[in-house]
Kinemage of the C-alpha trace (Angstrom):
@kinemage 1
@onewidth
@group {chain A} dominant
@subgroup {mainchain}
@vectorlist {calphas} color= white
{ca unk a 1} P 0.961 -9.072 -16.190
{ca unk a 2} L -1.216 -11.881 -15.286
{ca unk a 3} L -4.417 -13.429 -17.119
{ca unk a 4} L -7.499 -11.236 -18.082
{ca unk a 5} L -5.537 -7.968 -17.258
{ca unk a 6} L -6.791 -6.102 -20.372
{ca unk a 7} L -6.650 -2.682 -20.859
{ca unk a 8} L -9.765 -2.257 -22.719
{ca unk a 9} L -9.590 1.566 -23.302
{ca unk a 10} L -7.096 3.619 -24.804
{ca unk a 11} L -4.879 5.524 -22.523
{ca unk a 12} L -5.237 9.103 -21.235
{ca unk a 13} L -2.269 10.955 -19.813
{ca unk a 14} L -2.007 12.689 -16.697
{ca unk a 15} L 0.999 14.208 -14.454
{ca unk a 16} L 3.035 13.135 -11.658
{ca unk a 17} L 5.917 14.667 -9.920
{ca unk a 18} L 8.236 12.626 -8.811
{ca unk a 19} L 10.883 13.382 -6.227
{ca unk a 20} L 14.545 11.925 -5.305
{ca unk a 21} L 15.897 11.801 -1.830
{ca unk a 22} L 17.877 15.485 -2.366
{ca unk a 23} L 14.274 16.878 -2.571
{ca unk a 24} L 14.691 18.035 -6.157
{ca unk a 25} L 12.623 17.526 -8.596
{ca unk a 26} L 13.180 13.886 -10.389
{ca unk a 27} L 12.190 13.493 -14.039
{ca unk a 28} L 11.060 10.029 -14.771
{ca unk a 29} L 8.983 8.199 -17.524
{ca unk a 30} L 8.460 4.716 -18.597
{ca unk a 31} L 11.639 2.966 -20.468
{ca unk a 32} L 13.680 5.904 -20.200
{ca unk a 33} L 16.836 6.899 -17.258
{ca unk a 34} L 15.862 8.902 -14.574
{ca unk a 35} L 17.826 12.311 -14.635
{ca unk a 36} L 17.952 15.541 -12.546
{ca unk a 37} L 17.620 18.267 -15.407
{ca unk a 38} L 15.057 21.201 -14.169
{ca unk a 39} L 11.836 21.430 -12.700
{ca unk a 40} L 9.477 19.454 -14.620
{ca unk a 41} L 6.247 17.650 -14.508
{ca unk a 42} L 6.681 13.902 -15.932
{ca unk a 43} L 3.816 12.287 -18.096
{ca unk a 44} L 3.144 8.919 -17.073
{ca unk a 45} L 0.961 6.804 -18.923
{ca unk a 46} L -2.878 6.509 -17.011
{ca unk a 47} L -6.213 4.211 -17.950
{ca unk a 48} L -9.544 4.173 -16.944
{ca unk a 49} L -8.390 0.633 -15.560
{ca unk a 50} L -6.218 1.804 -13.151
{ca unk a 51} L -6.880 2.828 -9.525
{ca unk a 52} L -4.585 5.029 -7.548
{ca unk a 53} L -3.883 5.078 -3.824
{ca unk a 54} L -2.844 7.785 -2.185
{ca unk a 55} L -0.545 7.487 1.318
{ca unk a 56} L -1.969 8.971 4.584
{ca unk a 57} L 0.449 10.927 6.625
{ca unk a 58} L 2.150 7.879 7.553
{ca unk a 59} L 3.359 5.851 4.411
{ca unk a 60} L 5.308 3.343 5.816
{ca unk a 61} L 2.671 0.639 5.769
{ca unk a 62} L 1.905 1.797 2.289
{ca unk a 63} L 5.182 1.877 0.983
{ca unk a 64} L 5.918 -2.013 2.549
{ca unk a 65} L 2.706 -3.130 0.459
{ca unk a 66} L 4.211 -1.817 -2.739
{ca unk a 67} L 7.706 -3.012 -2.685
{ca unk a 68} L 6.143 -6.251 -1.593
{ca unk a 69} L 3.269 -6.306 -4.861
{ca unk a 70} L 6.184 -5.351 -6.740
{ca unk a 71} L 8.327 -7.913 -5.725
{ca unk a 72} L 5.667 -9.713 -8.006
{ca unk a 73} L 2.181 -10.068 -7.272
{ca unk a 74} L 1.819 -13.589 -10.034
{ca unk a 75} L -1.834 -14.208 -11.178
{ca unk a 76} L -3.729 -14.004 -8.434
{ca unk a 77} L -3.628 -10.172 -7.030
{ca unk a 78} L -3.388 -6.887 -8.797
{ca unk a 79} L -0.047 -5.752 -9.991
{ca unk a 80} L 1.536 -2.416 -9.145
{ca unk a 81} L 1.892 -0.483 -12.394
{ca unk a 82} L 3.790 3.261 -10.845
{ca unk a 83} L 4.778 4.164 -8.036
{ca unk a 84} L 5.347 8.031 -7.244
{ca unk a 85} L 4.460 11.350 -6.103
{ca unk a 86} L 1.948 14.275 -6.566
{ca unk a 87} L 2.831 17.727 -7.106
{ca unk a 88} L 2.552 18.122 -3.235
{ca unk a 89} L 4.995 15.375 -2.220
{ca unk a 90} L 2.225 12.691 -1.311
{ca unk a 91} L 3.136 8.943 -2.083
{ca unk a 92} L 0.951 7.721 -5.231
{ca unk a 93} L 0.311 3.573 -5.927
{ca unk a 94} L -0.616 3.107 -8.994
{ca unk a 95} L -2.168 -0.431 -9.983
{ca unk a 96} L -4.222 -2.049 -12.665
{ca unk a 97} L -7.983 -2.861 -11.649
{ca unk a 98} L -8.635 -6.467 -12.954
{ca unk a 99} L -11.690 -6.639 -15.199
{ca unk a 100} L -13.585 -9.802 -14.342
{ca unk a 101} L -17.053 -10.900 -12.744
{ca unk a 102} L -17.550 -11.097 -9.246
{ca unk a 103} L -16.617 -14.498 -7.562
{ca unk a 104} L -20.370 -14.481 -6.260
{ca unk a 105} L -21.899 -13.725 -10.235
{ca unk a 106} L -19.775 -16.419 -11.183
{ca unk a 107} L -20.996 -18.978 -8.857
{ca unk a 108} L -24.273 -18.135 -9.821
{ca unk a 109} L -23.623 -18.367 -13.484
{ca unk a 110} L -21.782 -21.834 -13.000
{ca unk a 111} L -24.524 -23.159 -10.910
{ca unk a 112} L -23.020 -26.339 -8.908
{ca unk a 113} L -19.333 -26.592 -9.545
{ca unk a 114} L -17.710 -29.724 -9.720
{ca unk a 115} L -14.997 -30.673 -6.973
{ca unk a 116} L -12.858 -30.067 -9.754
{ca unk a 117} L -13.728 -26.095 -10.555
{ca unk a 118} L -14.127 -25.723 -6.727
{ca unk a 119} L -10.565 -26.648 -6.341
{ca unk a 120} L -9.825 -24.357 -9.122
{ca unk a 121} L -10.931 -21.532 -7.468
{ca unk a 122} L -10.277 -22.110 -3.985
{ca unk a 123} L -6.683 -23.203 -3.927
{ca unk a 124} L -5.247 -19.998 -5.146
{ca unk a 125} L -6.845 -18.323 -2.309
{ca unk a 126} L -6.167 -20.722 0.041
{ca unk a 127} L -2.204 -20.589 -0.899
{ca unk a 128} L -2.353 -16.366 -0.895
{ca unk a 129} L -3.865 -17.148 3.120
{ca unk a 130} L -1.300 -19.486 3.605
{ca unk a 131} L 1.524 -17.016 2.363
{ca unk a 132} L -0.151 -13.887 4.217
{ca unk a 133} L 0.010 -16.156 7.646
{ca unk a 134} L 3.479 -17.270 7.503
{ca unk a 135} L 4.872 -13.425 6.865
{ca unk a 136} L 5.607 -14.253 2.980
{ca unk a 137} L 3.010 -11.674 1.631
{ca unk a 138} L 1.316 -8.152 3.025
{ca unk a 139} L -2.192 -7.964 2.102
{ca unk a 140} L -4.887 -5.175 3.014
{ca unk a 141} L -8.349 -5.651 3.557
{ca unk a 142} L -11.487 -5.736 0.885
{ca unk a 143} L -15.053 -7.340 0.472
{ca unk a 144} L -16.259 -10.395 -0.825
{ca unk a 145} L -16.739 -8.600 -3.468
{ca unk a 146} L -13.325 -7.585 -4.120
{ca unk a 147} L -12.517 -11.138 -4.999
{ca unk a 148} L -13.083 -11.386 -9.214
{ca unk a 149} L -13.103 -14.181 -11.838
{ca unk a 150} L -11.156 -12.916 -14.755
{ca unk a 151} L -11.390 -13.511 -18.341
{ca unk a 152} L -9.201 -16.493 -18.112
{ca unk a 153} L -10.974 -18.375 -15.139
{ca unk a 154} L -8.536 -17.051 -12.374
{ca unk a 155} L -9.730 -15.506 -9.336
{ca unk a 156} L -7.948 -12.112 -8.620
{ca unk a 157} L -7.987 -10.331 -4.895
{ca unk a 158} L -8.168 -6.533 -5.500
{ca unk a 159} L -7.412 -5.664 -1.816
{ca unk a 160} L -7.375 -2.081 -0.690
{ca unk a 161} L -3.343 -1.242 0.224
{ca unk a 162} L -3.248 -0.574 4.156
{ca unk a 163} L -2.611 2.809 5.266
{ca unk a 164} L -4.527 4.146 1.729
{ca unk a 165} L -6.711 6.250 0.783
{ca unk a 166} L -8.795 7.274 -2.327
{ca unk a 167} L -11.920 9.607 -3.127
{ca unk a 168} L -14.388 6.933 -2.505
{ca unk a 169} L -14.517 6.175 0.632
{ca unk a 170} L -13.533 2.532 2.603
{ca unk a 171} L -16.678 0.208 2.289
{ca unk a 172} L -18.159 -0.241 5.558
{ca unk a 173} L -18.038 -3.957 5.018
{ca unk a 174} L -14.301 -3.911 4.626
{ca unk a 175} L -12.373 -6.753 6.300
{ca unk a 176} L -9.060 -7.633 6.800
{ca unk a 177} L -7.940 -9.602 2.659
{ca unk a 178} L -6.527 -12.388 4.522
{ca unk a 179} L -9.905 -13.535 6.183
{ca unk a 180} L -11.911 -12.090 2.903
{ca unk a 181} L -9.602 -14.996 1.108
{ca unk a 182} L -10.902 -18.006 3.726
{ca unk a 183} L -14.572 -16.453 3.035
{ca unk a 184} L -14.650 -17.146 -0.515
{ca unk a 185} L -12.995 -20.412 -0.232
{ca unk a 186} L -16.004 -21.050 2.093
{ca unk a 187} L -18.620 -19.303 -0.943
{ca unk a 188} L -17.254 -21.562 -3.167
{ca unk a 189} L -17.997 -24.981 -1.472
{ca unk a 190} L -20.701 -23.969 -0.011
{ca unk a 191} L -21.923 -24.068 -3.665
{ca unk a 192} L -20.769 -27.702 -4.159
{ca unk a 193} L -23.688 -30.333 -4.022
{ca unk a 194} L -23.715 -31.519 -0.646
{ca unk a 195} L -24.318 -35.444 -1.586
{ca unk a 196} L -20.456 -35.389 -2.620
{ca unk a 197} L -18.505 -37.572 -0.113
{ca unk a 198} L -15.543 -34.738 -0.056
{ca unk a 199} L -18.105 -32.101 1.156
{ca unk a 200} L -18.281 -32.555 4.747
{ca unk a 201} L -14.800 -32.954 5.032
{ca unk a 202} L -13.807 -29.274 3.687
{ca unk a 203} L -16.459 -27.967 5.456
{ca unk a 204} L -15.233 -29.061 8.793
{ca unk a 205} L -11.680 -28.426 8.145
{ca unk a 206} L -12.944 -24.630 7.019
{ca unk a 207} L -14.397 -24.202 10.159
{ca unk a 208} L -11.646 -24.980 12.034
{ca unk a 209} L -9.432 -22.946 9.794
{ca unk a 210} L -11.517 -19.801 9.754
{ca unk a 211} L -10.243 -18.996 13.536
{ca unk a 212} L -7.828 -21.727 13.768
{ca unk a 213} L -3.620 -21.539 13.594
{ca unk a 214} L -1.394 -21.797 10.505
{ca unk a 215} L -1.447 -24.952 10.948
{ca unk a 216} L -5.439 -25.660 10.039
{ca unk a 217} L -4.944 -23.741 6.980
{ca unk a 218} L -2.032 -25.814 5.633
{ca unk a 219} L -4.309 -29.036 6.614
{ca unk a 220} L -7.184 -27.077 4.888
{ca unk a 221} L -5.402 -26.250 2.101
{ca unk a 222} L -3.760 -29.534 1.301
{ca unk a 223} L -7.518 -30.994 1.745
{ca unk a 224} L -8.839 -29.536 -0.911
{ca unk a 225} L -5.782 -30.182 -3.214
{ca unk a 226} L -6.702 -33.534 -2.442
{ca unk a 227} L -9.994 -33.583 -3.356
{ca unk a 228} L -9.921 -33.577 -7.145
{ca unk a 229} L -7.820 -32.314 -9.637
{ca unk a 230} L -8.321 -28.477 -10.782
{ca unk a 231} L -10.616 -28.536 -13.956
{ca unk a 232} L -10.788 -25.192 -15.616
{ca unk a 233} L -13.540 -22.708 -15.230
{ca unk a 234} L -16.601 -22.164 -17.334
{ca unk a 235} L -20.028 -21.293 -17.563
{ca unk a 236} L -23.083 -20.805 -20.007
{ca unk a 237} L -22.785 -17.234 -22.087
{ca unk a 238} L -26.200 -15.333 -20.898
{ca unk a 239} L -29.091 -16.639 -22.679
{ca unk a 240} L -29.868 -13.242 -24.942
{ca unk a 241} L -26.175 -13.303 -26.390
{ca unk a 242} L -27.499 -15.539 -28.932
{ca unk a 243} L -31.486 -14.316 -30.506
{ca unk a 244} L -32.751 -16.263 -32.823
{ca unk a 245} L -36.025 -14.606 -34.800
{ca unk a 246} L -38.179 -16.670 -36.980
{ca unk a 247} L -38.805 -15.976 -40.136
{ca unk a 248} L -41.748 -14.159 -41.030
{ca unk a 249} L -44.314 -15.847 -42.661
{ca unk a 250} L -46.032 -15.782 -46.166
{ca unk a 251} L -48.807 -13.132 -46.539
{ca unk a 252} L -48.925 -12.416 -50.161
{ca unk a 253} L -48.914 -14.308 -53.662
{ca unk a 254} L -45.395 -12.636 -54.275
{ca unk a 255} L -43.915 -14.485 -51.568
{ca unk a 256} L -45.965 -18.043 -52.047
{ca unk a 257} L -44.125 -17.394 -55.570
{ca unk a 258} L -40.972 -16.707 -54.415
{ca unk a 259} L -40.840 -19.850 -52.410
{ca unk a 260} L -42.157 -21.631 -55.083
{ca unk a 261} L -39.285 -20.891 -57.436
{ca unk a 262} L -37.047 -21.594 -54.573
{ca unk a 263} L -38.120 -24.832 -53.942
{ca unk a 264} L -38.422 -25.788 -57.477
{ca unk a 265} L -34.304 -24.527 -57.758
{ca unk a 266} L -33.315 -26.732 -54.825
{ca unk a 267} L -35.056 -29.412 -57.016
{ca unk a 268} L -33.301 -28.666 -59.937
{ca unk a 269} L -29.868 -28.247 -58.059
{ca unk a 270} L -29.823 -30.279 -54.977
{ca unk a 271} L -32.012 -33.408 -56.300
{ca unk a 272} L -35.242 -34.813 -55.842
{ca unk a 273} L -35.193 -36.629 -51.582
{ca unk a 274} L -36.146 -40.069 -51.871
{ca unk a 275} L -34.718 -40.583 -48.193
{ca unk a 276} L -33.391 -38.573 -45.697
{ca unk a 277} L -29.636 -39.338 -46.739
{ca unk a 278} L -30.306 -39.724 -50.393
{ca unk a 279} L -31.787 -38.145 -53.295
{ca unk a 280} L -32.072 -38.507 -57.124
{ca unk a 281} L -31.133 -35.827 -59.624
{ca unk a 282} L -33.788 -34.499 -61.928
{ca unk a 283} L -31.809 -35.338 -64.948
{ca unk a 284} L -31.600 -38.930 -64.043
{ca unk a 285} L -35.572 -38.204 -62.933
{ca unk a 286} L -36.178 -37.333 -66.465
{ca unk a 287} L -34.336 -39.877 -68.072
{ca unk a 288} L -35.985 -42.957 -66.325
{ca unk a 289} L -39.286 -41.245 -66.876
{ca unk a 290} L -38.688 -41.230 -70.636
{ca unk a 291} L -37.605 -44.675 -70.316
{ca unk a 292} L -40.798 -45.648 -68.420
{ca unk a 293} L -43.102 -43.945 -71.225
{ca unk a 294} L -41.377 -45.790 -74.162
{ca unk a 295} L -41.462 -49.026 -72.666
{ca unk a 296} L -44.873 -48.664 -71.864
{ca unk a 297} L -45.246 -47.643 -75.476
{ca unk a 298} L -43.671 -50.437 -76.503
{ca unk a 299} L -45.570 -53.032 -74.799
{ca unk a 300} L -48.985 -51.446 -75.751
{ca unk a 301} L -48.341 -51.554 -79.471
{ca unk a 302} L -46.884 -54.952 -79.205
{ca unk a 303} L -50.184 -56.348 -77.570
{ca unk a 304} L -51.799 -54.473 -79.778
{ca unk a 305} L -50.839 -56.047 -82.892
C-alpha cells in the first residue's frame, strides 16, 4: 500500500460470488484457502474508498490491466485490492481510490514551485510515461483531474481500467493516462517562474515529447532529473485553519477589577520589569525601599543635631 492510502471510514461489507474454472461456485475470503464446499455467497471486505469496475462483455483488456496493477502498482497509481465476480458471472476490479488534492489545487496552493518540487512531481509521471511507452506498464485513460497529490506529497494516477465500466458514466474529457501523465508534467512547469534558466529548456523538450518518439521522453525525462534535486512537497494550511479572536474588552468595574488584581499578582509573582529581559522581585523592592527610608532617616536626624 503506498503513501496517503488511508482508509478513513470504517468498513461496510458487501457480497461477491466468486467462480473457479469448473463453473462451480468458489468460496473465497481474505487470509483464508479457497475451497469448493456448497453454494455460497463470500463476504469480502468493502469501503467507501474503494471504486469497483465492472468488465464489458469482453474482459480481456480488463483482466490484462489487473494482473498487470497487481503485479504491483508502487506509489504512484492505485492498487488493486479484489479481484472477482458478481452473482451473474461478470468480472469485478476492485481498487482503493487515493484520497489526496487535485494536482491542479495543489499547484495553486503551492503557488510557484521551486525546480526542486517541480521535479518532485513531475518525474514520477514522467517515469510511469516512460514505462507505459516501452510495453512495461498498461494504463487506461483519465482527466487531468484524475492525477492527485496525496497526503504524503506523491502524485497518484487514478486511471479508469480499459474495457470498464461503472454507474457513472466516462467523463467526456477522458484521454488516453499515458498522454494525461505528459499533461501534468507540462501543468507543473508551466507553474515554475519563467526567469529560471532551466525553464525554457523543459519546455522545449515537452513539446517535442508530447507527440514525439520514446526517445524524446527518455531525453525529457532525464532533463528534468537534471534540473535540480527533488525537494519534498508542501504548502501553506488554508488561512481559516488557524482563527485567532481577540479578547473582548473591559466594559464594567468588575472586569477593570479583575485585571487589576491580575496585574498586581504578576507583580507579586513574576517581578517588577525594569527592562525587557530583566525584572526585580517585590521582596527585594521592599527591602531596598526600607533601606532607602532609614537612611534617609538617618541622615536627617544627623544634620539635624
Amino acid at each position: 500500500m503506498g503513501p496517503g492510502y488511508g482508509l478513513a471510514t470504517p468498513p461496510e461489507t458487501v457480497t461477491l460470488r466468486l467462480w473457479a474454472n469448473t463453473g462451480r461456485p468458489q468460496d473465497c475470503a481474505h487470509g483464508q484457502e479457497a475451497r469448493l464446499p456448497s453454494d455460497t455467497l463470500v463476504t469480502v471486505q468493502n469501503t467507501s474508498d474503494h471504486r469497483r469496475w465492472s468488465a464489458g462483455p469482453d474482459e480481456t483488456a480488463l483482466l490484462a490491466w489487473a494482473a498487470d496493477r497487481a503485479a504491483g502498482a508502487g506509489p504512484h497509481l492505485v492498487p488493486v485490492l479484489d479481484v472477482g465476480r458478481d452473482p451473474v458471472g461478470t468480472l469485478v476490479v476492485d481498487v482503493l481510490r487515493p484520497t489526496g488534492t487535485t494536482l491542479s489545487d495543489a499547484l495553486d496552493r503551492i503557488g510557484s514551485p521551486t525546480p526542486g518540487v517541480a521535479v518532485t512531481l513531475s518525474v514520477p509521471l514522467l517515469e510511469l510515461a516512460c514505462a507505459e511507452r516501452d510495453g512495461a506498464l498498461l494504463v487506461g485513460c483519465a482527466t487531468v483531474d484524475d492525477l492527485l497529490v496525496d497526503d504524503s506529497g506523491a502524485v497518484v494516477l487514478h486511471d479508469r481500467p480499459p474495457g470498464a465500466s461503472t454507474p457513472d458514466p466516462v467523463p467526456p474529457t477522458s484521454i488516453p493516462a499515458s498522454r494525461v501523465l505528459l499533461l501534468g508534467a507540462r501543468m507543473v512547469w508551466e507553474r515554475v517562474d519563467p526567469r529560471d534558466e532551466a525553464r525554457a529548456q523543459i519546455d522545449a523538450l515537452l513539446s517535442a515529447a508530447l507527440d514525439g518518439s520514446g526517445g524524446d521522453l527518455r531525453r525529457l525525462l532525464a532533463g528534468v532529473g537534471s534540473v535540480a534535486a527533488p525537494r519534498p512537497v508542501r504548502w501553506d494550511p488554508p488561512a481559516d485553519d488557524f482563527a485567532f479572536t481577540a479578547r473582548p474588552s473591559v466594559q464594567n468595574d468588575d472586569d477593570l477589577a479583575a485585571r487589576l488584581l491580575s496585574a498586581a499578582r504578576s507583580l507579586v509573582e513574576r517581578g517588577i520589569p525594569l527592562t525587557p529581559h530583566r525584572r526585580l522581585s517585590v521582596r527585594q523592592a521592599m527591602v531596598g525601599a526600607v533601606l532607602a527610608v532609614g537612611i534617609a532617616a538617618a541622615v536627617t536626624f544627623s544634620v539635624g543635631r
